[in-house]
Backbone of each chain as ProteinMPNN parsed JSONL, in Angstrom:
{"seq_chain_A": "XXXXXXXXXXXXXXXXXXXXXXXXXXXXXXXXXXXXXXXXXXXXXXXXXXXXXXXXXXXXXXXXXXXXXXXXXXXXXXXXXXXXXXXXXXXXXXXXXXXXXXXXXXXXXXXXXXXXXXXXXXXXXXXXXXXXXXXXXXXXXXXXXXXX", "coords_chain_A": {"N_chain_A": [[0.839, -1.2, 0.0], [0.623, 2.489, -0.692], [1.734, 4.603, 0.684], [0.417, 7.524, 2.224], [0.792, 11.298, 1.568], [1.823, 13.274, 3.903], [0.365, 16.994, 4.369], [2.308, 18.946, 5.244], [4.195, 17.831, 3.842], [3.739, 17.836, 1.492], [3.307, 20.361, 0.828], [6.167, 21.197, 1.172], [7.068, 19.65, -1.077], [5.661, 21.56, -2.851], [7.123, 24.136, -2.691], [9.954, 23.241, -2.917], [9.892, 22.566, -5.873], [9.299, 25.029, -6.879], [11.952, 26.549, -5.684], [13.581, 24.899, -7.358], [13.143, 25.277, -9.984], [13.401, 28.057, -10.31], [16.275, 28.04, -9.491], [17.408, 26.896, -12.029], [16.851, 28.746, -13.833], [18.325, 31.008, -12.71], [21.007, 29.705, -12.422], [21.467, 29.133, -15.436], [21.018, 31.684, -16.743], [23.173, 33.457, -14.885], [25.612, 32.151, -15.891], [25.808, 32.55, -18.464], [25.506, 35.606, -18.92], [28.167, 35.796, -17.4], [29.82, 34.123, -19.349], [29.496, 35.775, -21.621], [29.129, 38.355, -21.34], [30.681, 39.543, -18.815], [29.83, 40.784, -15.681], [31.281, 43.735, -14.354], [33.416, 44.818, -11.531], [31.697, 45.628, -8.35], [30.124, 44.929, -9.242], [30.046, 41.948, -10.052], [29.619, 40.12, -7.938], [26.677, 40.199, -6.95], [25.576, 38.956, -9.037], [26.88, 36.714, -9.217], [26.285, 35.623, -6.853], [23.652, 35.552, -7.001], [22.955, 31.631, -8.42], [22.576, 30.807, -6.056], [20.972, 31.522, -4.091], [18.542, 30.327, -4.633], [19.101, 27.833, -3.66], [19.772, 28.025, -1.128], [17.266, 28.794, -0.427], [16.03, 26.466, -0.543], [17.118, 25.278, 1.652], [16.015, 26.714, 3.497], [13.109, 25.51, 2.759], [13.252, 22.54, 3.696], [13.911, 23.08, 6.983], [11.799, 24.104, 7.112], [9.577, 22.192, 6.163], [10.812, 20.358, 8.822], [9.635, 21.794, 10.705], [7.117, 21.85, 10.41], [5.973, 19.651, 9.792], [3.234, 16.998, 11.148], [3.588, 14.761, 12.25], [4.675, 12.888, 14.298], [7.06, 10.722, 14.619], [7.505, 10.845, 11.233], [8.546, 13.03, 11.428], [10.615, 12.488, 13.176], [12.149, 10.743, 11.647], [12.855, 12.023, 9.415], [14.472, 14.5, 10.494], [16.754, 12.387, 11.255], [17.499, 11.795, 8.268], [18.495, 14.11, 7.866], [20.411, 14.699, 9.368], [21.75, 12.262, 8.885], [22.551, 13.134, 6.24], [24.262, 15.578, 6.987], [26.468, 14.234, 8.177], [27.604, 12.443, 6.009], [28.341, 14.52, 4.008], [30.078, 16.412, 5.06], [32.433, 14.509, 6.352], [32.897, 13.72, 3.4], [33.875, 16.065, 2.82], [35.562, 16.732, 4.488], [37.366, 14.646, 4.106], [37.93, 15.284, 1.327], [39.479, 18.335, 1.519], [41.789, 17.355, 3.256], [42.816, 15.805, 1.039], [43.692, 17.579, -0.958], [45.004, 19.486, 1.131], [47.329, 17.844, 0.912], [48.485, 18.251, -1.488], [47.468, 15.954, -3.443], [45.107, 15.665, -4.94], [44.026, 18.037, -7.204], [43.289, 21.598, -6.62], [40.507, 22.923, -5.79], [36.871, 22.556, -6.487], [35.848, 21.874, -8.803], [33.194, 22.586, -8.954], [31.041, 21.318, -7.716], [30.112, 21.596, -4.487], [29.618, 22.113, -0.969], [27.259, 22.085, -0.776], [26.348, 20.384, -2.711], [27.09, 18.167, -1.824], [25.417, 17.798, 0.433], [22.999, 17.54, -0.188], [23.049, 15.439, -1.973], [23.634, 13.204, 0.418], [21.377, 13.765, 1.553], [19.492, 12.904, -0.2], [20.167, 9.747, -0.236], [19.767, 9.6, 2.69], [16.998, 9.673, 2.191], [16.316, 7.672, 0.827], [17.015, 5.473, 1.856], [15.609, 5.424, 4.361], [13.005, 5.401, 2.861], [13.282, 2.646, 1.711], [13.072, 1.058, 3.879], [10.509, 1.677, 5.743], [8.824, 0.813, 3.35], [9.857, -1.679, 3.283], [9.09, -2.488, 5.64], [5.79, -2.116, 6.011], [5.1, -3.694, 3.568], [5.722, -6.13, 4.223], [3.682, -6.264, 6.549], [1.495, -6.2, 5.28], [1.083, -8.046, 3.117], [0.903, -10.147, 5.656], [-1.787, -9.505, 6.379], [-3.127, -10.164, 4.142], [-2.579, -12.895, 4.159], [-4.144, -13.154, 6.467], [-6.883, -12.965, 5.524]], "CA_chain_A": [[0.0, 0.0, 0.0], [1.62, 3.175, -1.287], [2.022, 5.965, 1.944], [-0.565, 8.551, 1.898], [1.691, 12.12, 1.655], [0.901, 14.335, 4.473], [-0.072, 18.336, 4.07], [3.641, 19.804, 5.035], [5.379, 16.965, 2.915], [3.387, 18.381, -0.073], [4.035, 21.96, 0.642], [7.574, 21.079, 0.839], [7.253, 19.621, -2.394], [5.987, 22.881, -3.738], [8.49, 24.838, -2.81], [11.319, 22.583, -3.669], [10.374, 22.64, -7.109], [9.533, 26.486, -6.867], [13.287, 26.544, -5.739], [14.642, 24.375, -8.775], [12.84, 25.83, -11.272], [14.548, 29.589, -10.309], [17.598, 27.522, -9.565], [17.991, 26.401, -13.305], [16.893, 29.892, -14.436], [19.66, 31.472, -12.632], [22.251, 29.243, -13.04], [21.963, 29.735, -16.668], [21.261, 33.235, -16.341], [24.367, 34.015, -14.567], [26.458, 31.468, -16.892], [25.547, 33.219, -19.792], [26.595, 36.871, -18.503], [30.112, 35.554, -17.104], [30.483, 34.302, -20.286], [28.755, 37.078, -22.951], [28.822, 40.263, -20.742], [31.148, 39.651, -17.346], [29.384, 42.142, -14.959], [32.491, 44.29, -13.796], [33.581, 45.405, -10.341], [31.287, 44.942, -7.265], [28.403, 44.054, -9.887], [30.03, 40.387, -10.567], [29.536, 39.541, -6.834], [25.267, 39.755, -7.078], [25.704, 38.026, -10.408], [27.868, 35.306, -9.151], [25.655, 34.848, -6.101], [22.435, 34.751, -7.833], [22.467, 31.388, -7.763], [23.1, 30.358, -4.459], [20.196, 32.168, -3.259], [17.77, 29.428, -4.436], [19.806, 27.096, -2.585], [19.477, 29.062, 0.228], [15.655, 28.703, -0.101], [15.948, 24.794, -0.664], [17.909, 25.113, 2.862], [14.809, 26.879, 4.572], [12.252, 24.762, 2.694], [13.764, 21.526, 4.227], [13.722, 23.271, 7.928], [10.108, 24.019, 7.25], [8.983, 21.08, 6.766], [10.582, 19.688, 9.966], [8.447, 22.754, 11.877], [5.13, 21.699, 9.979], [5.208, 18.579, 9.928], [2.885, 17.652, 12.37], [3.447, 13.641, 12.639], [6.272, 12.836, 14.925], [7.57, 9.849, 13.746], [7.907, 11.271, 9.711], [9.875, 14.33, 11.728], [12.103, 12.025, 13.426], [12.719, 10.483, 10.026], [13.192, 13.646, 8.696], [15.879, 15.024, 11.408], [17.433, 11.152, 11.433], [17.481, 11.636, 7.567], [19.273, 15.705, 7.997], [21.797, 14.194, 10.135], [22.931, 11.76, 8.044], [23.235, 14.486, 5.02], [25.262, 16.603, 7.264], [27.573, 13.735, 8.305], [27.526, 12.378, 4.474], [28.44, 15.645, 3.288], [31.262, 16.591, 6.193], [33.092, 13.258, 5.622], [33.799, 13.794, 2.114], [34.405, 17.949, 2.672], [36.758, 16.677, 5.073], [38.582, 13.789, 3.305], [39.209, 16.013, 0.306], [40.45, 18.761, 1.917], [43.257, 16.792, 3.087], [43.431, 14.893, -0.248], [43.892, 18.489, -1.703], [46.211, 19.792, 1.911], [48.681, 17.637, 0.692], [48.289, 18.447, -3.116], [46.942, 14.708, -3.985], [44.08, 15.988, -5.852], [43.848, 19.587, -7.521], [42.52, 22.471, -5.639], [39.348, 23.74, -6.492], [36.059, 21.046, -6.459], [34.876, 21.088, -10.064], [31.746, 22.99, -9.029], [30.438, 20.174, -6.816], [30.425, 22.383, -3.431], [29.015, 21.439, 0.405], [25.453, 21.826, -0.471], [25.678, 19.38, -3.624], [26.751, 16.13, -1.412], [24.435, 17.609, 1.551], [21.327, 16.791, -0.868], [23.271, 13.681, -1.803], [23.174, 12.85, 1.696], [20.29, 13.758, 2.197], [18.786, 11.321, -1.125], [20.593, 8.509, 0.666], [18.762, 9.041, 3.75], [15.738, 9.399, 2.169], [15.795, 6.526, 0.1], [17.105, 4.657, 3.284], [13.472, 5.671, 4.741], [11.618, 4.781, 2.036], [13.312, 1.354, 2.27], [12.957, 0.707, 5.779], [9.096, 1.684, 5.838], [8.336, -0.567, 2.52], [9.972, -3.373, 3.807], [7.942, -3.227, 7.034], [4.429, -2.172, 5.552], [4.859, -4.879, 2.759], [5.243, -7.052, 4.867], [2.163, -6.321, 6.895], [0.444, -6.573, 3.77], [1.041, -10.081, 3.691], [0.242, -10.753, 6.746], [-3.028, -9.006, 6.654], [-3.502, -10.848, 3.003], [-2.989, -13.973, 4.855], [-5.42, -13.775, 7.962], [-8.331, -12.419, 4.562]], "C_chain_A": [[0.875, 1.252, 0.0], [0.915, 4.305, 0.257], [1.523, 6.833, 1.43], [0.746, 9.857, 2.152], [1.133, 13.133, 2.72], [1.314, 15.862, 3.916], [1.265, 18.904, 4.124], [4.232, 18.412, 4.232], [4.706, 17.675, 0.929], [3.176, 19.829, -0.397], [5.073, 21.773, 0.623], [7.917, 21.159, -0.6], [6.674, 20.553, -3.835], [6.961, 23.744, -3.822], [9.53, 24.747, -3.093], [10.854, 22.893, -5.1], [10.026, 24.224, -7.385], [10.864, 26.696, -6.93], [14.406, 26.223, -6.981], [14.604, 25.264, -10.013], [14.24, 27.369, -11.097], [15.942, 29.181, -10.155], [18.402, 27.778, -10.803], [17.822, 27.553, -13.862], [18.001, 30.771, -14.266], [20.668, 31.434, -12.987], [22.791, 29.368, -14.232], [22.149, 31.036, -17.365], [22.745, 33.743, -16.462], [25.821, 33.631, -15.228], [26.678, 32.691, -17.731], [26.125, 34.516, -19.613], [28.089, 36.427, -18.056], [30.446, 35.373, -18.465], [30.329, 35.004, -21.639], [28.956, 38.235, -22.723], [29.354, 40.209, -19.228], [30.706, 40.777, -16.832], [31.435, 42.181, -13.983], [32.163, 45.19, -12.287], [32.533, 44.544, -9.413], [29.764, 44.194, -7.696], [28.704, 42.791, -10.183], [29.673, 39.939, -9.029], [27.724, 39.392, -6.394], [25.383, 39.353, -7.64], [25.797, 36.89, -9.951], [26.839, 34.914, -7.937], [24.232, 34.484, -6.312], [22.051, 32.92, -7.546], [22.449, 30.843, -6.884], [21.843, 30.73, -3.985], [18.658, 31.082, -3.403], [18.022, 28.023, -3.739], [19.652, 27.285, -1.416], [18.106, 28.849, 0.651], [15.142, 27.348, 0.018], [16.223, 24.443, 1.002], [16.022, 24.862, 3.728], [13.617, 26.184, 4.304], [11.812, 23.359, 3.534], [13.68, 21.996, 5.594], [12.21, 24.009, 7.941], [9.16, 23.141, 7.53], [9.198, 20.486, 8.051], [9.637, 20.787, 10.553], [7.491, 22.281, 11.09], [4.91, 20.472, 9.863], [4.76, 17.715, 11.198], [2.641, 16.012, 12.891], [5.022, 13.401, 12.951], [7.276, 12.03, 14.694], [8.174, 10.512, 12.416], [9.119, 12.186, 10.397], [11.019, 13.625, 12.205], [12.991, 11.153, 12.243], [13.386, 11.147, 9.627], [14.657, 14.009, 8.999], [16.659, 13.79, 11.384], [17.75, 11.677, 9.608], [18.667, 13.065, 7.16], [20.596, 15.306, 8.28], [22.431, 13.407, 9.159], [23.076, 12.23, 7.006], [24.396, 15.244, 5.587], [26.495, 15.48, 7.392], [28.351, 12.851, 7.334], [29.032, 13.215, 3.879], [29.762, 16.248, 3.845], [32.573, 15.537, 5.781], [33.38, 13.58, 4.417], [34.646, 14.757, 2.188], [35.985, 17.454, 3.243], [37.928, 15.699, 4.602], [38.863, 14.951, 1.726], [39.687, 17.168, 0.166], [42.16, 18.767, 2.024], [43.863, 16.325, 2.188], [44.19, 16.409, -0.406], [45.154, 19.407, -0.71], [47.318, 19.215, 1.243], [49.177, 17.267, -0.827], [48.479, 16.687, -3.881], [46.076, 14.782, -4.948], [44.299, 17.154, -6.072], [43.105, 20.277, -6.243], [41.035, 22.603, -6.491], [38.256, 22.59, -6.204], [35.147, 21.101, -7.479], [33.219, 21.533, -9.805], [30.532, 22.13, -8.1], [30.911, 20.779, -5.061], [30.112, 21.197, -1.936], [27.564, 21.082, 0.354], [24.92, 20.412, -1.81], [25.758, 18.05, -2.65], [26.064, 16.321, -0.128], [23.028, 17.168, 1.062], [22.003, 15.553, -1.731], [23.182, 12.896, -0.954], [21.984, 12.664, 1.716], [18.71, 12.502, 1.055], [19.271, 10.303, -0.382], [19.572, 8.335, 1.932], [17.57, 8.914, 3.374], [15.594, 8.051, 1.795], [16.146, 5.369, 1.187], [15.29, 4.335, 4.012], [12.808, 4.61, 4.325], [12.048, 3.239, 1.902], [12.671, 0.618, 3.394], [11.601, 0.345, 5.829], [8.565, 0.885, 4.882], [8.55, -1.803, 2.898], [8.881, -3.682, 4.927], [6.091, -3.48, 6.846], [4.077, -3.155, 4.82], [4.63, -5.884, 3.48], [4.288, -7.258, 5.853], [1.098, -6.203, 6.228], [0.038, -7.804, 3.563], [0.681, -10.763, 4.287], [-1.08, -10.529, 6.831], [-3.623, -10.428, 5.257], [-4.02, -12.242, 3.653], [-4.16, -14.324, 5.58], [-6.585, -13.698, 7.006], [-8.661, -14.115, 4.303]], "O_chain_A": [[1.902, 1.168, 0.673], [-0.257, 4.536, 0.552], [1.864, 7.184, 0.3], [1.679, 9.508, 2.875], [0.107, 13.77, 2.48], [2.302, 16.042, 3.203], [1.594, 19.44, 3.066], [5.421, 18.524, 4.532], [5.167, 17.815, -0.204], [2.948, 20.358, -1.485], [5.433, 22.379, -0.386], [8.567, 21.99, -1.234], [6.918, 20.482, -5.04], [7.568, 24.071, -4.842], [10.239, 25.674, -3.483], [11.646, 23.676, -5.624], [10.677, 24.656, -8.336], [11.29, 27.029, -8.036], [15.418, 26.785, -7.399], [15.47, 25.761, -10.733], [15.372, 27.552, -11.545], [16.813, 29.899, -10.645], [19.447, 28.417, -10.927], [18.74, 27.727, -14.664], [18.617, 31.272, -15.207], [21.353, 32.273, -13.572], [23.979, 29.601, -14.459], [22.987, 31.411, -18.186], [23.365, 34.199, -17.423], [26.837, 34.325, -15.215], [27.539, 33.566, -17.642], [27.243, 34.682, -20.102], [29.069, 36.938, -18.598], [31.223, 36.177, -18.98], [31.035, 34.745, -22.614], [28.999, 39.133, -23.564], [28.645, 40.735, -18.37], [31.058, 41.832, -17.359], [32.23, 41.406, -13.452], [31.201, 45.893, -11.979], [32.384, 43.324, -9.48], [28.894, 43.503, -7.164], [27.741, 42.18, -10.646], [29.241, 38.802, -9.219], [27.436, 38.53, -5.564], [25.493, 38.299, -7.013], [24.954, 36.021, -10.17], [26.49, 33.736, -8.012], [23.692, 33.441, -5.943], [21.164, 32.631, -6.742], [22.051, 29.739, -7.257], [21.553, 29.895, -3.128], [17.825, 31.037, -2.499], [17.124, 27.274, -3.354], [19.315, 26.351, -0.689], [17.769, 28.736, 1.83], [14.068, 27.061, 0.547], [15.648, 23.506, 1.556], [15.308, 23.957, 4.159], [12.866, 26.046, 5.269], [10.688, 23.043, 3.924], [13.068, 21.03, 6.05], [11.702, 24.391, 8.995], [8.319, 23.057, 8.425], [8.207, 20.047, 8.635], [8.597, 20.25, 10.935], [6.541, 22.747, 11.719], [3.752, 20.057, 9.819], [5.517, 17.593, 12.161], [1.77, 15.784, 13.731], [6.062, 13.579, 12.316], [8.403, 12.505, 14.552], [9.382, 10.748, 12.469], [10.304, 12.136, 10.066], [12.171, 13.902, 11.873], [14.209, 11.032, 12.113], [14.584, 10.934, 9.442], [15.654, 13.933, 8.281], [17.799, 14.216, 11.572], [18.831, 12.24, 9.781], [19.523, 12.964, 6.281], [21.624, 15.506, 7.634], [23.489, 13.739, 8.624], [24.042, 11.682, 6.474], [25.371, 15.545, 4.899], [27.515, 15.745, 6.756], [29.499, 12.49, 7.595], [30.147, 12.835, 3.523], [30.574, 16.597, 2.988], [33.49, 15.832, 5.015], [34.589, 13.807, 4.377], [35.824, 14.689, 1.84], [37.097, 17.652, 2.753], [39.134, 15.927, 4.702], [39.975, 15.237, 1.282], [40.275, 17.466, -0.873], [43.117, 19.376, 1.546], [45.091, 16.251, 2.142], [45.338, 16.444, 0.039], [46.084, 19.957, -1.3], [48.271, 19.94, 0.959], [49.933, 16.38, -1.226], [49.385, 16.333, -4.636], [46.189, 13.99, -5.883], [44.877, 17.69, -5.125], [42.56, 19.766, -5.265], [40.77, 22.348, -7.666], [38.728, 21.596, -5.651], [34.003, 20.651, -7.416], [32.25, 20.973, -10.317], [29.35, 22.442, -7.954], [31.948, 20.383, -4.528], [30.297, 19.982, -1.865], [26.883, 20.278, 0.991], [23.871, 19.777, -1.917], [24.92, 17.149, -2.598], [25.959, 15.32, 0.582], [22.157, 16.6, 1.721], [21.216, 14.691, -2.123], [22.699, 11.797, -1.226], [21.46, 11.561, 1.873], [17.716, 11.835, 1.341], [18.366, 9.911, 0.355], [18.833, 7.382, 2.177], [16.857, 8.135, 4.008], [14.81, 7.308, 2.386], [15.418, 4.378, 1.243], [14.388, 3.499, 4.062], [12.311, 3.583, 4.787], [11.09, 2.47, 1.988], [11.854, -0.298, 3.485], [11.248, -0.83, 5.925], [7.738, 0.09, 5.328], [7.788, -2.77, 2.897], [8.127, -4.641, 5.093], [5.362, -4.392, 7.235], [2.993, -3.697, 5.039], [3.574, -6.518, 3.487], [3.989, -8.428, 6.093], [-0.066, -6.117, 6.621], [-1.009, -8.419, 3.763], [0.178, -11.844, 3.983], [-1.699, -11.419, 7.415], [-4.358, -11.381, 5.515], [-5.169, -12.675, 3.736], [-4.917, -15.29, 5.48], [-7.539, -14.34, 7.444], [-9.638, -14.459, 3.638]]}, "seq_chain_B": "XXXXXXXXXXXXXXXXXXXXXXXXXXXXXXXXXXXXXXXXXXXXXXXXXXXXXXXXXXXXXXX", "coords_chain_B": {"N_chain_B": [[10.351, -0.126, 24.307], [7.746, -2.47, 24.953], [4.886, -2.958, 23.128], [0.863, -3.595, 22.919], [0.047, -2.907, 20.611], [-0.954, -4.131, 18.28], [-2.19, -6.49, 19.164], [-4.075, -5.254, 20.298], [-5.574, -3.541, 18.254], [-6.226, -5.8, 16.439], [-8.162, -7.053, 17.507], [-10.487, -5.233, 17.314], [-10.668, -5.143, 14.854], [-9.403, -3.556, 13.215], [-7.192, -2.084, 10.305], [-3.985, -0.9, 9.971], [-3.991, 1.614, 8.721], [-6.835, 2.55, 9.607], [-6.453, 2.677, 12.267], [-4.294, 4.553, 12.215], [-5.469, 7.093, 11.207], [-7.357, 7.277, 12.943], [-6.019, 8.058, 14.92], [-4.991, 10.519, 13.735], [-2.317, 10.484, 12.563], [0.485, 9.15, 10.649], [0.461, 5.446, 8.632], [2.707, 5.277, 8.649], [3.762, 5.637, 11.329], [1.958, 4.501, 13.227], [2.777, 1.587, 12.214], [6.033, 1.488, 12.846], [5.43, 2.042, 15.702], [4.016, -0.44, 16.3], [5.545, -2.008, 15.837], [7.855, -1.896, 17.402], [9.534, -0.624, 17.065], [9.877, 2.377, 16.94], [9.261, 4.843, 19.933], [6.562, 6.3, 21.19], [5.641, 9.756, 21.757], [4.816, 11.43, 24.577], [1.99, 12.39, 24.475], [1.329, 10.961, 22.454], [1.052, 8.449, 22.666], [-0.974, 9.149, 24.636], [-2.873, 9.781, 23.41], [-3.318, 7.162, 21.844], [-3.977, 5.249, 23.971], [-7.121, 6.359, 24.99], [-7.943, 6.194, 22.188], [-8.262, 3.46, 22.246], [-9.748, 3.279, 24.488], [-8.184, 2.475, 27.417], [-6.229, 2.238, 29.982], [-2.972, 3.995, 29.57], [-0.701, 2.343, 30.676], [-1.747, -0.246, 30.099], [-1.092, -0.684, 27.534], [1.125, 0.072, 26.932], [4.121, -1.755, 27.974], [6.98, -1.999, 29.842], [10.207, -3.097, 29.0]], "CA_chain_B": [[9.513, -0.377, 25.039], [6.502, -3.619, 24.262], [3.171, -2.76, 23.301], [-0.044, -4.306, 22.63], [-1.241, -2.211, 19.748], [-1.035, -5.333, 17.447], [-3.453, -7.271, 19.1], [-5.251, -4.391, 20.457], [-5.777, -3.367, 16.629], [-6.694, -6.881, 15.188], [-9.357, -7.363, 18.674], [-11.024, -4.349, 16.809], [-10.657, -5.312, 13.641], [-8.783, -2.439, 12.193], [-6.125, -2.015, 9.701], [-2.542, -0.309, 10.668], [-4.46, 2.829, 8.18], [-7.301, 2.721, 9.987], [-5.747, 3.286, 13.398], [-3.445, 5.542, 11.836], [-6.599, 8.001, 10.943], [-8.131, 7.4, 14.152], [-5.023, 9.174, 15.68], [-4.49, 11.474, 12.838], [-1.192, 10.079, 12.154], [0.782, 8.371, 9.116], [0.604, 4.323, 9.147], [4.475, 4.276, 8.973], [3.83, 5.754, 12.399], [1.743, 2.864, 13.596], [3.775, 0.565, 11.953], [7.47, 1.514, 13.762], [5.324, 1.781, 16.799], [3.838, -1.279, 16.666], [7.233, -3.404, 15.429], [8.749, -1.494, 18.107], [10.653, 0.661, 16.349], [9.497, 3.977, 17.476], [8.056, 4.768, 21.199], [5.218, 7.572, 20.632], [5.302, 10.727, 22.85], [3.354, 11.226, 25.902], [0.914, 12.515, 23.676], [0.352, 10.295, 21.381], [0.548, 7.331, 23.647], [-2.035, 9.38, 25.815], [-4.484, 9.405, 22.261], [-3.938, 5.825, 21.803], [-4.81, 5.212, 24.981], [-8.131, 7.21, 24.453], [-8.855, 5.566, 21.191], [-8.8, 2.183, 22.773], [-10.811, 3.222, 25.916], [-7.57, 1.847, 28.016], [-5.102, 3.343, 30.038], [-1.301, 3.908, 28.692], [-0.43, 1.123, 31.041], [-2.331, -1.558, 29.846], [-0.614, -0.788, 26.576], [2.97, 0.08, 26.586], [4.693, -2.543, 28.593], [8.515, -1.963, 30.206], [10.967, -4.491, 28.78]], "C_chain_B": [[8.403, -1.158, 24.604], [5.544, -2.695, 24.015], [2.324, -3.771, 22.79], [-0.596, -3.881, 21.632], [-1.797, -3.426, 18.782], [-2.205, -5.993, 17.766], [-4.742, -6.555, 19.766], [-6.322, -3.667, 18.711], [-6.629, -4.265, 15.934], [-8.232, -7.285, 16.645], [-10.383, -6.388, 17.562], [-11.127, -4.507, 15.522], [-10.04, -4.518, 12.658], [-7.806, -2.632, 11.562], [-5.103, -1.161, 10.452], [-2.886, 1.514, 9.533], [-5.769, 3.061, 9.23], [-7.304, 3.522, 11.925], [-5.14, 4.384, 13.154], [-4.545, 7.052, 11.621], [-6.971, 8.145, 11.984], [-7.296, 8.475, 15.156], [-4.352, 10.225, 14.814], [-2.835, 11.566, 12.508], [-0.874, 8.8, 11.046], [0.396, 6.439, 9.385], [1.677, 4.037, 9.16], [4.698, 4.647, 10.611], [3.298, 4.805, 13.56], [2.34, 1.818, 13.124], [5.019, 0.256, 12.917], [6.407, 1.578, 14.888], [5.011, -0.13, 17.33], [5.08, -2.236, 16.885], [8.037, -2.784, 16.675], [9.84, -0.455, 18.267], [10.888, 2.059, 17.083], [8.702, 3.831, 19.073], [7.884, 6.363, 21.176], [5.609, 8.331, 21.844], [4.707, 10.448, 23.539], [1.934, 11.303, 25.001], [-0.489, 11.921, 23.248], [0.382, 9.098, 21.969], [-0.912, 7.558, 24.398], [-3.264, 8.987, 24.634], [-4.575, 8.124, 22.092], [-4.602, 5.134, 22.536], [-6.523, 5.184, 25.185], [-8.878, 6.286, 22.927], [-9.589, 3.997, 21.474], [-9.617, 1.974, 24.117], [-9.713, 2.45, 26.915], [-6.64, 2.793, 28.768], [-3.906, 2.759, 29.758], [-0.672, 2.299, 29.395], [-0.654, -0.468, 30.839], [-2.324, -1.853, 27.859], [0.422, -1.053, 26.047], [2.916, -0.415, 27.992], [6.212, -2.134, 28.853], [8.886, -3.211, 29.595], [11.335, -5.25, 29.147]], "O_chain_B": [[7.838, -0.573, 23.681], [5.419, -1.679, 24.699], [2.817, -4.764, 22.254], [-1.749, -4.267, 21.442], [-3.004, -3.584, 18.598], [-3.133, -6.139, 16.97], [-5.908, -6.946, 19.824], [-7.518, -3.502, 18.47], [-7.494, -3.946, 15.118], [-9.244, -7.863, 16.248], [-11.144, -7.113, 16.921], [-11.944, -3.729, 15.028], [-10.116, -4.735, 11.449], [-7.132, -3.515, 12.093], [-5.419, -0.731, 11.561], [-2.08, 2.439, 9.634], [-5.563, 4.124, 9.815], [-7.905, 4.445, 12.476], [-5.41, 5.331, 13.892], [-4.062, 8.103, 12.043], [-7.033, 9.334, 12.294], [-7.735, 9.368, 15.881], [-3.283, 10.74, 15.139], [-2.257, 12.621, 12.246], [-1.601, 7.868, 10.702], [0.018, 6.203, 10.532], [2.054, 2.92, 9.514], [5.625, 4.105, 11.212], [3.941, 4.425, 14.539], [2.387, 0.916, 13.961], [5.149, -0.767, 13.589], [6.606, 0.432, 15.292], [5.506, -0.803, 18.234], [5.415, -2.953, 17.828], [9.076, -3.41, 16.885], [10.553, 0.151, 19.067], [11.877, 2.565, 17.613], [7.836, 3.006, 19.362], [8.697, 7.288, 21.153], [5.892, 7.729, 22.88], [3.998, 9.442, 23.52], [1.058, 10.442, 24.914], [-1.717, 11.972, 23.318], [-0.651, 8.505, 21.655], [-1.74, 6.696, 24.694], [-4.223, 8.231, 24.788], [-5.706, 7.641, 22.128], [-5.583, 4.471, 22.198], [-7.121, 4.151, 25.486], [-10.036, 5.896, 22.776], [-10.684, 3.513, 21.19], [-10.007, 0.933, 24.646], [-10.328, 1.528, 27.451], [-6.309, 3.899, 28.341], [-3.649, 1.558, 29.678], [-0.292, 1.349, 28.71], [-0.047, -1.468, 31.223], [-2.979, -2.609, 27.142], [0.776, -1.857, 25.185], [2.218, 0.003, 28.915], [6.76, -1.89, 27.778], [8.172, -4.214, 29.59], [11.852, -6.099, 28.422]]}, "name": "protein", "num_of_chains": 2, "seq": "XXXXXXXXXXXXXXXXXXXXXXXXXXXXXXXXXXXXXXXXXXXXXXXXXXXXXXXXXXXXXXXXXXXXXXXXXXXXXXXXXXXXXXXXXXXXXXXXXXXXXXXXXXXXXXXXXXXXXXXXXXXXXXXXXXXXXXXXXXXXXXXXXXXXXXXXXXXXXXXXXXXXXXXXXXXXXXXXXXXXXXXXXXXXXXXXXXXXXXXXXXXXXXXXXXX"}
């Protein structure tokens, strides 16, 4: 039986893709001027942060939902699911740092920052979740099937 | 911490959705409670309580 979505999990999921959408508008946005029309002086520094700022809103979307959602369980999911993004996401920052301290790897990270492997993290935990809870519901499916 | 929701649930005849509605919560929330997984707030122990006409004690069991 497929998990009914509650009310803040599907405002979340408006606003996340509110977020993407302006994401991908930006990003190419601000591409496109760096490389057609570099804004000069202290005007490349709004440019360049452009988009970050829907990132930024992806952040507070994700600490919304934990405040609204209003089943305690899903939230401790949720925050169990945060955590292991941050410690995901830390772990790598911090192994290739040092790769890069002791010039093993290049400097720089190819555009792949803190917030891309904190929502890699944070897919992992979800899909962790959504494991976890299928395995157990299925199998009280079964069982219910059975006793019918 | 044990509970009884399992066979307090199937005494009643309900599904693990049906309960789940009754306390205005998900069924992955009755689920981990029941399997053990999860132990419910005061709360929401106190509503289950309440839904089954029982008190918390004669639900959730110490280990």
């Amino acid at each position: 039986m497929r998990a009914r979505m509650s009310p803040a999990m599907r405002r979340y999921l408006k606003r996340l893709t509110i977020c993407m959408a302006i994401y991908v508008v930006l990003i190419f946005t601000a591409g496109w001027l760096f490389r057609h029309a570099p804004p000069a002086g202290v005007l490349a520094y709004p440019v360049a942060v452009l988009p970050a700022l829907p990132i930024l809103a992806t952040f507070w979307t994700i600490f919304r939902l934990l405040a609204e959602e209003t089943d305690e369980y899903l939230r401790m999911m949720l925050v169990r699911q945060s955590l292991f993004a941050t410690a995901f996401c830390l772990s790598i920052m911090t192994v290739w740092e040092f790769l890069q301290n002791y010039d093993v790897v290049p400097p720089g990270n190819g555009g792949f920052g803190a917030a891309f492997f904190w929502f890699v993290g944070l897919g992992l935990g979800g899909m962790w979740n959504a494991f976890v809870n299928r395995a157990d519901c299925a199998e009280d499916d079964d069982e219910a099937e059975a006793a019918e | 911490m044990n509970n009884r929701l399992r066979v307090l649930r199937a005494e009643h005849g309900w599904s693990q959705q049906d309960l789940a509605d009754r306390l205005g919560v998900s069924r992955q929330s009755v689920n981990a409670i029941e399997k053990g997984r999860y132990d419910p707030s005061l709360p929401l122990a106190f509503s289950i309580a309440d839904v089954f006409g029982l008190p918390i004690e004669a639900i959730f069991l110490r280990d």
